[in-house]
PATI-83439 format. One record per residue (C-alpha): residue in one letter; z, y negated, x. Coordinates in steps of 0.25 Angstrom, whole numbers, plus 5000, padded with zeros to 4 digits. Each point is the difference from the previous one (the first is absolute). Layout:
<pts>
AZYX
...
</pts>
This chain:
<pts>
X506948875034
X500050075012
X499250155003
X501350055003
X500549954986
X498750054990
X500050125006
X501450014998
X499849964986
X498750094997
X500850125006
X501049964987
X499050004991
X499550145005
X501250064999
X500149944986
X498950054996
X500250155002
X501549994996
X500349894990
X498849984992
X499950144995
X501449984994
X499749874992
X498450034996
X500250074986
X500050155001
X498650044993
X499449895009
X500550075013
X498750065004
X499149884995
X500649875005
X500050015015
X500749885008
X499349945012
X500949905003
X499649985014
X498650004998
X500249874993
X500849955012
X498850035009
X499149914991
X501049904999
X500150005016
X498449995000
X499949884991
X501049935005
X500350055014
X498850045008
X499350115000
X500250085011
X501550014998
X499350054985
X499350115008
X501250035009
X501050014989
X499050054989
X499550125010
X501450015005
X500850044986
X498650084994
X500250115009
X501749984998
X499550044986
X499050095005
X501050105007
X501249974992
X499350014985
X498650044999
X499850135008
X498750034997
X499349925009
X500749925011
X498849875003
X499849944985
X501049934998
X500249945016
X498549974997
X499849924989
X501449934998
X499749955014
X498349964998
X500549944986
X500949915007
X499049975011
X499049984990
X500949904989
X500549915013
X498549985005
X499649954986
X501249924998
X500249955014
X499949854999
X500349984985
X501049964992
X500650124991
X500549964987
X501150104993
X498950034989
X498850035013
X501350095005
X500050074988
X498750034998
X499750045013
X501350085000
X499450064988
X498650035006
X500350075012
X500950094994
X499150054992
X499050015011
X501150085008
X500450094989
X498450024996
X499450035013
X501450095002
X499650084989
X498450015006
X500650065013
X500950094992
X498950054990
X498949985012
X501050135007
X500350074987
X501449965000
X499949954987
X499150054988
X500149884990
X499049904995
X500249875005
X500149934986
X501250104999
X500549965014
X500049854994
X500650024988
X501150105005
X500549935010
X499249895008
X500349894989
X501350054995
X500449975016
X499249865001
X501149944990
X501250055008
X499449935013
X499649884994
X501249994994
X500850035013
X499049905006
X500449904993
X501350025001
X500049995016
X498949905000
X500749865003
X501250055009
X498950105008
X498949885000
X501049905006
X500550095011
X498550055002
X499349835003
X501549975007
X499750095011
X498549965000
X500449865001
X500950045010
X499250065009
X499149894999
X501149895005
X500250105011
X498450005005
X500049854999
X501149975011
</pts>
């Protein structure tokens, strides 16, 4: 999949998520399950990409969801969507990702992103909530919708991600 493509279908899922998704999430669950749909694309991109287009895209589309959603601070979300990225594709970088690895790191890092958001937030006194509320409320209610979204895109993005890797690599080799 080419950059001009993902980021194509990442500016989609962006838009979705702000207009669609609050339509079809059930109405007393409005306030407590919160799609990042596009977070899960940066990890994807980090496993199976690189991590510098990770950084890039994750760094990138945190501070769209900064400006566009989350007004209280503008920097969070540019941060730690893009280091989280980073981070996953330096760990990942030479191995083999199953679908259930995927999963589970899918899984990991977005309760990392949602927890430490939260520690920014009550570190500035936006928030006021204990963070065993914050978990309850809405940091696990969350997880399922983006793993299950994760698995929905998983093969179809995971075969675009390595074909444009394994392209590139042709390309270097002539």
């Amino acid at each position: 999949m080419s950059i001009n493509r993902l980021i194509g279908f990442m500016l989609l899922l962006f838009i979705v998520e702000g207009t669609i998704m609050p339509w079809v999430i059930p109405a007393g669950y409005t306030t407590r399950i919160v799609p990042h749909f596009v977070f899960v694309v940066v990890i994807f991109s980090a496993l199976y990409s690189n991590r510098h287009r990770a950084l890039f895209l994750g760094a990138g589309f945190g501070l769209l969801q900064d400006v566009a959603y989350y007004g209280h601070m503008i920097g969070p979300n540019l941060f730690f969507m893009g280091i989280l990225g980073y981070y996953t594709g330096v760990l990942f970088e030479n191995k083999r990702v199953t679908l259930l690895a995927a999963l589970s790191v899918i899984g990991i890092n977005y309760i990392l992103y949602d927890s430490m958001m939260y520690g920014i937030y009550f570190a500035f006194r936006i928030t006021n909530e204990s963070f065993a509320w914050a978990l309850m409320d809405h940091i696990l209610p969350s997880l399922f919708l983006q793993l299950a979204f994760a698995l929905l895109v998983y093969v179809p993005l995971r075969k675009h991600l390595e074909s444009a890797v394994k392209k590139k690599l042709d390309k270097d080799e002539q």
